[in-house]
C-alpha positions as a Markdown table, in Angstrom:
| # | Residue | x | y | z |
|---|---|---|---|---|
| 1 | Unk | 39.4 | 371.6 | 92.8 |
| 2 | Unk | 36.2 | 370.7 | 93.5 |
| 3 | Unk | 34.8 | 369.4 | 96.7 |
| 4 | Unk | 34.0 | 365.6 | 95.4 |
| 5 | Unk | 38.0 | 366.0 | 94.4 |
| 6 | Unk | 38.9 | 366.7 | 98.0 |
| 7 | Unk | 36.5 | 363.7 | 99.2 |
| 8 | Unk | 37.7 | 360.9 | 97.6 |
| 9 | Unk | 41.4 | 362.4 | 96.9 |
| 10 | Unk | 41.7 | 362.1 | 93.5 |
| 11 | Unk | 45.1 | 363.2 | 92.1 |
| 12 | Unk | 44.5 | 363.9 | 88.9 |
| 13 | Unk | 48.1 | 364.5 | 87.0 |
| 14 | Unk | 49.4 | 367.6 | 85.5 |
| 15 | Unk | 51.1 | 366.0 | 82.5 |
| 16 | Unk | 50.9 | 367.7 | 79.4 |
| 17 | Unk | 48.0 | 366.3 | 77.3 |
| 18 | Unk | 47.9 | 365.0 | 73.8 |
| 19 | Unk | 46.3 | 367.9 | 71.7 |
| 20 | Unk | 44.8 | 365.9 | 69.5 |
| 21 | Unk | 42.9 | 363.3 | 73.0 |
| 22 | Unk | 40.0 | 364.0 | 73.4 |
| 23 | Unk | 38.3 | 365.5 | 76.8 |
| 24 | Unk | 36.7 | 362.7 | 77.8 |
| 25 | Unk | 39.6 | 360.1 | 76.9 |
| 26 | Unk | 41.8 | 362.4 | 79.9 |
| 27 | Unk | 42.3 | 361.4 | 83.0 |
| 28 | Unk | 40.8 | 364.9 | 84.2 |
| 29 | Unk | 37.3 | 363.4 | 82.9 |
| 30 | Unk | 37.7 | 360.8 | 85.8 |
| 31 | Unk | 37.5 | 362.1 | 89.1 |
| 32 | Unk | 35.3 | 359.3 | 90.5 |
| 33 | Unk | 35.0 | 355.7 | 90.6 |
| 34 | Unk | 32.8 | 352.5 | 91.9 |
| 35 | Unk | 36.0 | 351.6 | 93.7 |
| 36 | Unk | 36.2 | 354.5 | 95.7 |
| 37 | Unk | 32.7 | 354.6 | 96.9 |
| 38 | Unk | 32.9 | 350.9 | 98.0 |
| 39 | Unk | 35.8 | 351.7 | 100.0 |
| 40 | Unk | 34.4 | 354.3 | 102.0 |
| 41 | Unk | 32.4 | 353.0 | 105.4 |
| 42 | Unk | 28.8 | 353.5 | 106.3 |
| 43 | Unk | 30.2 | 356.7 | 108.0 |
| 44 | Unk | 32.7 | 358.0 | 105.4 |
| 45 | Unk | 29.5 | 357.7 | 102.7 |
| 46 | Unk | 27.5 | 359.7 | 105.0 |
| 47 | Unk | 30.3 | 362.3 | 105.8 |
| 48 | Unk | 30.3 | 363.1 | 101.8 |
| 49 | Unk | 26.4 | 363.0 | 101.1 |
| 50 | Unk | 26.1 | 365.6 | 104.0 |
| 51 | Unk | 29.2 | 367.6 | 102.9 |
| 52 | Unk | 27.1 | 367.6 | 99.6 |
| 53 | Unk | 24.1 | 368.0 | 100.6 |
| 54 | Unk | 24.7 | 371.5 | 102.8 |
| 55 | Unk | 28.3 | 372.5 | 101.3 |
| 56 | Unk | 27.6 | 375.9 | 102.7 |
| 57 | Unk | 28.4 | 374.7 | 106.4 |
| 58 | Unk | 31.0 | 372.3 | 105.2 |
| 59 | Unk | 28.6 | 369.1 | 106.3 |
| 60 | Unk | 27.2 | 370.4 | 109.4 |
| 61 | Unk | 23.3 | 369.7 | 109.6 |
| 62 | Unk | 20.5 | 372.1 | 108.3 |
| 63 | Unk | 17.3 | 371.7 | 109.6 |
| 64 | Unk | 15.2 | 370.3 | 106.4 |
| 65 | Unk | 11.6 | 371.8 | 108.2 |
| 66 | Unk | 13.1 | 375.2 | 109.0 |
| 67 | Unk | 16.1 | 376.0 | 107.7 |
| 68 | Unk | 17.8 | 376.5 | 111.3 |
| 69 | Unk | 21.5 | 375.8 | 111.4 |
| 70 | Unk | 21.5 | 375.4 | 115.3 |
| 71 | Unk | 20.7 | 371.0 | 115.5 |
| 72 | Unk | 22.4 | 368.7 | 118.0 |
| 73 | Unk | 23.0 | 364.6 | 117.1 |
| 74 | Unk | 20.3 | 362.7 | 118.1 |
| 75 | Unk | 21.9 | 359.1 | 116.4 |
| 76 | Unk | 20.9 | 355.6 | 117.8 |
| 77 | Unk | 21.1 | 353.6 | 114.6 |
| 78 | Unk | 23.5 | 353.7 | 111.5 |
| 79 | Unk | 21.0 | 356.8 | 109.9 |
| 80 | Unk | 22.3 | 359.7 | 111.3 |
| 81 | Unk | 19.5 | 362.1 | 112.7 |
| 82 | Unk | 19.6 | 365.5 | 114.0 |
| 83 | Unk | 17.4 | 367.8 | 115.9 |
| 84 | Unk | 17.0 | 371.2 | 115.6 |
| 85 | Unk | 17.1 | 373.4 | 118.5 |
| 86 | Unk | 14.8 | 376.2 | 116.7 |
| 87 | Unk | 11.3 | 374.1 | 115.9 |
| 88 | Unk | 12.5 | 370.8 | 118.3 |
| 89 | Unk | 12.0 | 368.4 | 115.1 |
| 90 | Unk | 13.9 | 365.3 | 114.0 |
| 91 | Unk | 15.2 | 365.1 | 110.8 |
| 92 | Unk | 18.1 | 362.9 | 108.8 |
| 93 | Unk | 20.6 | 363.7 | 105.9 |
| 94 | Unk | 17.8 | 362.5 | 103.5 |
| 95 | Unk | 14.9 | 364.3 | 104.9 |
| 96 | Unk | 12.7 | 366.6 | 102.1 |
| 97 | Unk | 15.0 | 365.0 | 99.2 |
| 98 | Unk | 14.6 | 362.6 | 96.7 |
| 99 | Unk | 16.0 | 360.4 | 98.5 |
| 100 | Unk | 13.5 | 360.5 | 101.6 |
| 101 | Unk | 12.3 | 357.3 | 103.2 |
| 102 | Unk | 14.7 | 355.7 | 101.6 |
| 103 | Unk | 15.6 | 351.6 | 102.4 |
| 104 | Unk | 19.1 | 350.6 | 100.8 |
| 105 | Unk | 22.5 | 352.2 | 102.3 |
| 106 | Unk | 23.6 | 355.4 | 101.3 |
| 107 | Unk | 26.6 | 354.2 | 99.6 |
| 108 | Unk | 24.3 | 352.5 | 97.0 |
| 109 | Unk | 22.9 | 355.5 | 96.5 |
| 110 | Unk | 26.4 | 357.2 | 96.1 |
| 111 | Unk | 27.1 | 354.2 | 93.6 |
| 112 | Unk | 24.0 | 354.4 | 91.6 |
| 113 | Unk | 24.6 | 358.1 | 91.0 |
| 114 | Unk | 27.6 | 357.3 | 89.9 |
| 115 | Unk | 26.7 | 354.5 | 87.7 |
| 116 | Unk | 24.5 | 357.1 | 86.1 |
| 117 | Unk | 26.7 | 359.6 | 85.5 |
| 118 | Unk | 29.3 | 357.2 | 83.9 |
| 119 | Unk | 26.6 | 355.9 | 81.1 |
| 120 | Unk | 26.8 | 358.5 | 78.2 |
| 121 | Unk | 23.7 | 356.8 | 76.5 |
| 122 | Unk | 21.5 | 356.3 | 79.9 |
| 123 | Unk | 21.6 | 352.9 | 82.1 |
| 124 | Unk | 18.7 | 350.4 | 82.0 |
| 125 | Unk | 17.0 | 349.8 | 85.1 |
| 126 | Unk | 17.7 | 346.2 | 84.8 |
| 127 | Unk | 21.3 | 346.6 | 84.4 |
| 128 | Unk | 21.2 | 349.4 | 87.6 |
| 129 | Unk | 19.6 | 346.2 | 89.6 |
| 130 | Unk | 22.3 | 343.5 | 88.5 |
| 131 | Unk | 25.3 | 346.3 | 89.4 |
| 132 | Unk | 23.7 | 347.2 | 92.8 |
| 133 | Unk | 22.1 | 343.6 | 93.4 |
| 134 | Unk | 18.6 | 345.2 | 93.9 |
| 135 | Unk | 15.2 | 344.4 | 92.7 |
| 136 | Unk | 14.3 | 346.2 | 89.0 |
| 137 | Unk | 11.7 | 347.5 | 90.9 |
| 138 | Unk | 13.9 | 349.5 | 93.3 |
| 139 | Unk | 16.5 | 349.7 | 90.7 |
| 140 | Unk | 13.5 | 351.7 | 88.4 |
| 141 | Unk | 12.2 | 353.7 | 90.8 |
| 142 | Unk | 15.7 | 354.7 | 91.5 |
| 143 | Unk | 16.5 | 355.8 | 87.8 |
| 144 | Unk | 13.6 | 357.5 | 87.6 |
| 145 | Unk | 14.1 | 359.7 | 90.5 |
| 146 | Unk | 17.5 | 360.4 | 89.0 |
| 147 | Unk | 15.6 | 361.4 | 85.7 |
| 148 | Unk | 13.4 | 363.8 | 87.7 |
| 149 | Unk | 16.5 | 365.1 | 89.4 |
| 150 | Unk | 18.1 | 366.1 | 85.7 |
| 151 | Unk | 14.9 | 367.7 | 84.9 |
| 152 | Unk | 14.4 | 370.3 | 87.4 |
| 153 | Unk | 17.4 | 372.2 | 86.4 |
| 154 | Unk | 15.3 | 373.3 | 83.2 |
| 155 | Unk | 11.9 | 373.3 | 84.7 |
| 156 | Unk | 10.6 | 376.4 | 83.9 |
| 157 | Unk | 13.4 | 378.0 | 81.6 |
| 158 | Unk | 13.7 | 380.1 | 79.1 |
| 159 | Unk | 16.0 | 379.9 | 76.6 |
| 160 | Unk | 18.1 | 382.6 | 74.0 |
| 161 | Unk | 17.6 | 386.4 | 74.0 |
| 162 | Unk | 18.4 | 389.0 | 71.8 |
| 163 | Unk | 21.4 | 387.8 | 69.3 |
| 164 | Unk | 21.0 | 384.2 | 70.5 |
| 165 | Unk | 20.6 | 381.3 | 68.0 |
| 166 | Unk | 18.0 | 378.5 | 69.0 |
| 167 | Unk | 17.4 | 375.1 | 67.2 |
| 168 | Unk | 13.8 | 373.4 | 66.7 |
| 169 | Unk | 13.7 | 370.1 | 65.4 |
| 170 | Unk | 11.1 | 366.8 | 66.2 |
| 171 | Unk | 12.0 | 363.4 | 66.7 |
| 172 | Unk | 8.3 | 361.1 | 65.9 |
| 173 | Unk | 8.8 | 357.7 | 67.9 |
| 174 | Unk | 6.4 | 355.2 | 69.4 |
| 175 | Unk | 2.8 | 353.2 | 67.9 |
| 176 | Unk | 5.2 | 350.7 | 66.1 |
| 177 | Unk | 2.6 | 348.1 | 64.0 |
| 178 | Unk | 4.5 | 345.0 | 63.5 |
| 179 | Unk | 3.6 | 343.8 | 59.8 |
| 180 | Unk | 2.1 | 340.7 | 59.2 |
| 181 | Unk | 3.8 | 337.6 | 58.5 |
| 182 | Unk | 2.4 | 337.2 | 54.8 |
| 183 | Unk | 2.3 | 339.7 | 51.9 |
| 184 | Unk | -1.3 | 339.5 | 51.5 |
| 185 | Unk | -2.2 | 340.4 | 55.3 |
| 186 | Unk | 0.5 | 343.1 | 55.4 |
| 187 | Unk | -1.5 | 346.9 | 56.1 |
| 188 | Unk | -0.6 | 350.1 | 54.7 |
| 189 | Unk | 1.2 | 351.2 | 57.7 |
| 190 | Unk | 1.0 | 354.9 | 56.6 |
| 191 | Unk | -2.4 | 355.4 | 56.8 |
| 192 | Unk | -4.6 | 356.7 | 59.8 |
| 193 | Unk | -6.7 | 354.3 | 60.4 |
| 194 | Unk | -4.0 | 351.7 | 60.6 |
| 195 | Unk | -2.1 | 353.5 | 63.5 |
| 196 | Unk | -2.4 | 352.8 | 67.4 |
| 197 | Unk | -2.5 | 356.0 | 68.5 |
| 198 | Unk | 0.7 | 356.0 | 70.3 |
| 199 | Unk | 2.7 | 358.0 | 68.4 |
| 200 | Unk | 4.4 | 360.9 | 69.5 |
| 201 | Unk | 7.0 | 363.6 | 68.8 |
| 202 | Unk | 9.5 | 364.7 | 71.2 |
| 203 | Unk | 10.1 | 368.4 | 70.4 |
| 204 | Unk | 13.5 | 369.8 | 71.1 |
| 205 | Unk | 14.7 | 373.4 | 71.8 |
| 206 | Unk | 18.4 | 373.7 | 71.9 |
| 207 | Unk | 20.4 | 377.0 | 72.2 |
| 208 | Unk | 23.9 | 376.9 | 70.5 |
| 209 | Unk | 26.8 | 376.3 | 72.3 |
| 210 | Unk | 23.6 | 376.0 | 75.5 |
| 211 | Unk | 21.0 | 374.3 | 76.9 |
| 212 | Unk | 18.4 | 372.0 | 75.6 |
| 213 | Unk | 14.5 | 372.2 | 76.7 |
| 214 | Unk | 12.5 | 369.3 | 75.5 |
| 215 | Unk | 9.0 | 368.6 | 75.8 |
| 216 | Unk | 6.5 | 365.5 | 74.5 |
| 217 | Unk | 3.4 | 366.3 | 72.0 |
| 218 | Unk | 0.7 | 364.2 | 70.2 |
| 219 | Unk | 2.2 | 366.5 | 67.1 |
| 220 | Unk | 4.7 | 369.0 | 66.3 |
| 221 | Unk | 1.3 | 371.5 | 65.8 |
| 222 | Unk | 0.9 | 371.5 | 69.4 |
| 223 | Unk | 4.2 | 372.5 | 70.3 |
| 224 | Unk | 4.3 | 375.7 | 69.1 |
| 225 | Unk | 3.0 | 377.5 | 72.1 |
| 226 | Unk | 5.2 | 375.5 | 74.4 |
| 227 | Unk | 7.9 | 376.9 | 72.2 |
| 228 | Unk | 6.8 | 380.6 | 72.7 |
| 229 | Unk | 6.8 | 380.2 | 75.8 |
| 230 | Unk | 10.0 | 378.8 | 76.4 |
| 231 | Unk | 12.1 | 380.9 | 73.9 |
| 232 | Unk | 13.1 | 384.7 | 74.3 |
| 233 | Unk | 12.3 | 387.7 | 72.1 |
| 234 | Unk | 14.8 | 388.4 | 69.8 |
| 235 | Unk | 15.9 | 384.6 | 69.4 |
| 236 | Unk | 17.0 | 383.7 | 65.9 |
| 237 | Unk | 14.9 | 380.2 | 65.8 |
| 238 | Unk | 16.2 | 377.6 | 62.5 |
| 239 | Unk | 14.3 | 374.8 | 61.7 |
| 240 | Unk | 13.8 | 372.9 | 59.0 |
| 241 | Unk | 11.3 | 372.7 | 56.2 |
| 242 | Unk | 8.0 | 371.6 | 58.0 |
| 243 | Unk | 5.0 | 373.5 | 57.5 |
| 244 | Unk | 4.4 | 372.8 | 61.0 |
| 245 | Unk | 7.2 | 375.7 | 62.4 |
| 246 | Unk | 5.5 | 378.5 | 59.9 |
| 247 | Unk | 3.9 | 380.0 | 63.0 |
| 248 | Unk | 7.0 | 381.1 | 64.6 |
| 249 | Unk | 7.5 | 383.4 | 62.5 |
| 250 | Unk | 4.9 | 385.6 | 63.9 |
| 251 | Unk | 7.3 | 386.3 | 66.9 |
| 252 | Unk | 11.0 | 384.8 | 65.8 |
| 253 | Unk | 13.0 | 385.4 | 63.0 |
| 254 | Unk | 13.2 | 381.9 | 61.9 |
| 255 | Unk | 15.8 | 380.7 | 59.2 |
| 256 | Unk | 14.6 | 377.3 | 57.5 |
| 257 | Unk | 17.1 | 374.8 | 56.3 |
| 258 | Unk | 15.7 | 372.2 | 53.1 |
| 259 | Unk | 16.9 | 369.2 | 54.3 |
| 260 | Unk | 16.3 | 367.3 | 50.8 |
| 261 | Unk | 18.8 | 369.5 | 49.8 |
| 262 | Unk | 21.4 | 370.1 | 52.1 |
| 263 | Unk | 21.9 | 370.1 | 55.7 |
| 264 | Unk | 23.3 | 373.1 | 56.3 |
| 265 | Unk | 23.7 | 375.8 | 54.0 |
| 266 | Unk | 24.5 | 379.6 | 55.2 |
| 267 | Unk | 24.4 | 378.5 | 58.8 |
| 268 | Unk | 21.7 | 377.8 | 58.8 |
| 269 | Unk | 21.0 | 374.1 | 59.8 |
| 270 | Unk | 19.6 | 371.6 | 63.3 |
| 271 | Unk | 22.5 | 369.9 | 63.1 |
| 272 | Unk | 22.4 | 370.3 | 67.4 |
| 273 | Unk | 19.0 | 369.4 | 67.6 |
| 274 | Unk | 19.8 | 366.2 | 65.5 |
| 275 | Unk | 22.7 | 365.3 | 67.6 |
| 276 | Unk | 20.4 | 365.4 | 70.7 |
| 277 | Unk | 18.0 | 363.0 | 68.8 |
| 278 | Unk | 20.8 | 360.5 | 68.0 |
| 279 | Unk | 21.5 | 360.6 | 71.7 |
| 280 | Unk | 18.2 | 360.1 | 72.4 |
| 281 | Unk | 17.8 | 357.2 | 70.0 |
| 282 | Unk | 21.1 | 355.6 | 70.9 |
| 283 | Unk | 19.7 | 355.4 | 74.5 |
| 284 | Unk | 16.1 | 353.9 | 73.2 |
| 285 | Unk | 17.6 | 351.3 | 71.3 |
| 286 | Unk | 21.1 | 350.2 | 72.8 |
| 287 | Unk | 19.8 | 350.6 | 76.9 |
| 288 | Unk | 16.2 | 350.6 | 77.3 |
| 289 | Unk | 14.8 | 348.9 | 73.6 |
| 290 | Unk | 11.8 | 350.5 | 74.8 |
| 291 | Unk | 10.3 | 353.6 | 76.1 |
| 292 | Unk | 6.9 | 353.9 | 77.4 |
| 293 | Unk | 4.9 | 356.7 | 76.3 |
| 294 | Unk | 3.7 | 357.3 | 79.9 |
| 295 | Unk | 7.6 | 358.6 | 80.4 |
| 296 | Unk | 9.0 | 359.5 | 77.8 |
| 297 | Unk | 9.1 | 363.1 | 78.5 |
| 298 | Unk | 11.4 | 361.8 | 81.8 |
| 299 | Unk | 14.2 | 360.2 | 79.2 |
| 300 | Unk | 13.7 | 363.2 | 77.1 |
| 301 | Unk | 15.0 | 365.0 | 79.8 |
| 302 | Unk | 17.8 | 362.7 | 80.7 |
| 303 | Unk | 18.6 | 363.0 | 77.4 |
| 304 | Unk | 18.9 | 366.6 | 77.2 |
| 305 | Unk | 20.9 | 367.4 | 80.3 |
| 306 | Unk | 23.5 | 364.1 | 79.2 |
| 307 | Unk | 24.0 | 366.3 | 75.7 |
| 308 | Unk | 24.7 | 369.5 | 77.5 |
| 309 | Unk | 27.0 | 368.0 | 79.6 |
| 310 | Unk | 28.4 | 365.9 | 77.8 |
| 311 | Unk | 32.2 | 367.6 | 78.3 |
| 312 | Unk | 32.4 | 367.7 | 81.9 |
| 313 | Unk | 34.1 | 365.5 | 84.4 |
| 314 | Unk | 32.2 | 362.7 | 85.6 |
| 315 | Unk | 32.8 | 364.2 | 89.7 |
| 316 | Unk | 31.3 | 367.6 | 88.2 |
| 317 | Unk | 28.4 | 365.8 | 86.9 |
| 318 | Unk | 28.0 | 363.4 | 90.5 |
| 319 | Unk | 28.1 | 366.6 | 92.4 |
| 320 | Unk | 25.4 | 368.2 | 89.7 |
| 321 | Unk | 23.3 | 365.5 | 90.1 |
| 322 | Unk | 23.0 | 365.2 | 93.9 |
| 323 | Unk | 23.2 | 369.1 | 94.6 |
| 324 | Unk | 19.8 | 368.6 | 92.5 |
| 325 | Unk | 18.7 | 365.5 | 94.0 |
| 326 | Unk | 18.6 | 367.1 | 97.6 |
| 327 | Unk | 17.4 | 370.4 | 96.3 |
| 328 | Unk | 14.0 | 368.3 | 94.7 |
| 329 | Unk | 11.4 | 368.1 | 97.5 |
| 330 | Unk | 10.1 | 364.4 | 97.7 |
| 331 | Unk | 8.6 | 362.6 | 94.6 |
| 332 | Unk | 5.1 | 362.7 | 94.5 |
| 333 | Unk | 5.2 | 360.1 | 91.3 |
| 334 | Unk | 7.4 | 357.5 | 92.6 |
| 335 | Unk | 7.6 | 357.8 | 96.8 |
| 336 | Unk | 5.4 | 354.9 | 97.7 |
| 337 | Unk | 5.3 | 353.8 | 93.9 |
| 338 | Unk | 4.9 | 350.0 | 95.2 |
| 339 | Unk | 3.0 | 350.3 | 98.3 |
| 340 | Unk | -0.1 | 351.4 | 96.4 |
| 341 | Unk | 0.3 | 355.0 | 97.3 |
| 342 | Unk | 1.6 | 356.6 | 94.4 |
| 343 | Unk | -1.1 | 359.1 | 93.0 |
């Protein structure tokens, strides 16, 4: 049983299951709620993010400049601080994490996490604020440093290998033109020099029955290094019928499904790859009815990681998600974001 489990003491029953429920339906899915954070006390709430954030020494603090394990309490407020006995520096529980410098309790944190983890199609920043009763602008910055948390797991990554099956698809979104009210005004819509400029495809790499690496281009042309890159020798790569995948096949075996036809047809198909994209659209237009192309990449991401773990209990996914919060050094986008010194 996992350490969140032992935490908030979640008994989750041994009863023989419906065959035909589904995972997430279970009671094993839940094993954490809102109403057990808000019952814990400031103390409690800091006794599990520290138990989380050093699970190696059960809690005990971990000097965040040095790594020593030797540091003595050095509390006066309702933060807890330490100092370590190695290199004679302060630190808190939040020190070098995402969290860092940060003003609301950590039990809202603990609350927003879970919030987060609990929305299968994302959480708007708004609706964050109104459930937290916090500014959208604390409540964004928040989200966002949750989205950047999700991301690092696949920063980096490389995907497939030798007898591995990887999916390549793109999803084109943004540069909507509104058409004009009358007939007679309306534009050809299709044509270049009618567009905004804002449109772009988010390109999605997604291993079967594995992970998903996504990435934002001005066309699906300019992905195909990233995808190169990010995709093992050996990989067998489907896509569909776009001219635009022709140069994998300089380095993959690539299988190319005709959607016009059928969508999948001697297994070969993007059926993954498409699921990720209704995920992702789900979230664009039932949460956030709009993404800004300046971060789209950052819900991309969100995306991703809520589609490849999508079966897991929501504790798995808390403990996931602040293991990699705490592991993230500070945000260089969004630490000072409204005090003018975000770069």
């Amino acid at each position: 049983m996992s350490l969140l489990v032992t935490i908030f003491d979640v008994r989750i029953s041994n009863m023989v299951m419906n065959v035909s429920q589904h995972f997430l339906l279970s009671a094993a899915a839940r094993m954490i709620s809102l109403k057990a954070i808000f019952s814990l006390s400031d103390a409690d709430a800091w006794t599990v993010f520290q138990r989380l954030r050093w699970p190696e020494t059960d809690g005990a603090a971990v000097c965040s400049h040095c790594g020593h394990d030797r540091c003595y309490d050095v509390t006066r407020g309702a933060t807890p601080r330490f100092r370590c006995s190695a290199c004679r520096k302060d630190f808190s529980p939040t020190s070098g994490t995402l969290f860092a410098y940060h003003k609301l309790s950590i039990r809202d944190y603990l609350a927003a996490i879970a919030l987060f983890v609990n929305a299968v199609k994302g959480v708007s920043a708004l609706q964050m604020g109104r459930d937290l009763d916090v500014s959208y602008k604390a409540a964004w910055v928040l989200c966002h440093k949750l989205r950047e948390a999700m991301a690092s797991e696949m920063k980096g990554a490389v995907i497939g290998g030798e007898g591995k099956t990887v999916e390549v698809d793109g999803m084109y979104t943004g540069g909507h033109i509104r058409p004009a009210n009358l007939k007679e005004d309306r534009v050809d819509r299709r044509l270049a020099k009618h567009q905004t400029g804002k449109r772009q495809v988010v390109v999605a790499i997604r291993e079967r029955d594995g992970r998903t690496v996504t990435a934002v281009f001005k066309s699906e042309d300019a992905s195909t290094d990233f995808i190169k890159a990010r995709v093992a020798r050996g990989t067998t790569v489907h896509t569909d019928e776009a001219a635009s995948w022709e140069s994998l096949r300089a380095k993959f075996r690539v299988r190319t499904i005709n959607h016009s036809q059928a969508y999948s047809h001697d297994d070969a198909c993007t059926n993954q790859a498409e699921s990720y994209f209704s995920r992702l659209r789900r979230a664009e237009r039932g949460q956030h009815h709009q993404i800004s192309g300046n971060y789209l990449g950052r819900y991309a991401a969100e995306m991703g990681w809520r589609e490849d773990n999508r079966r897991q209990p929501n504790g798995t996914l808390f403990t996931r998600i602040v293991g990699l919060a705490v592991r993230c050094r500070v945000s260089v986008d969004f630490t000072g974001r409204w005090q003018r010194q975000a770069a």
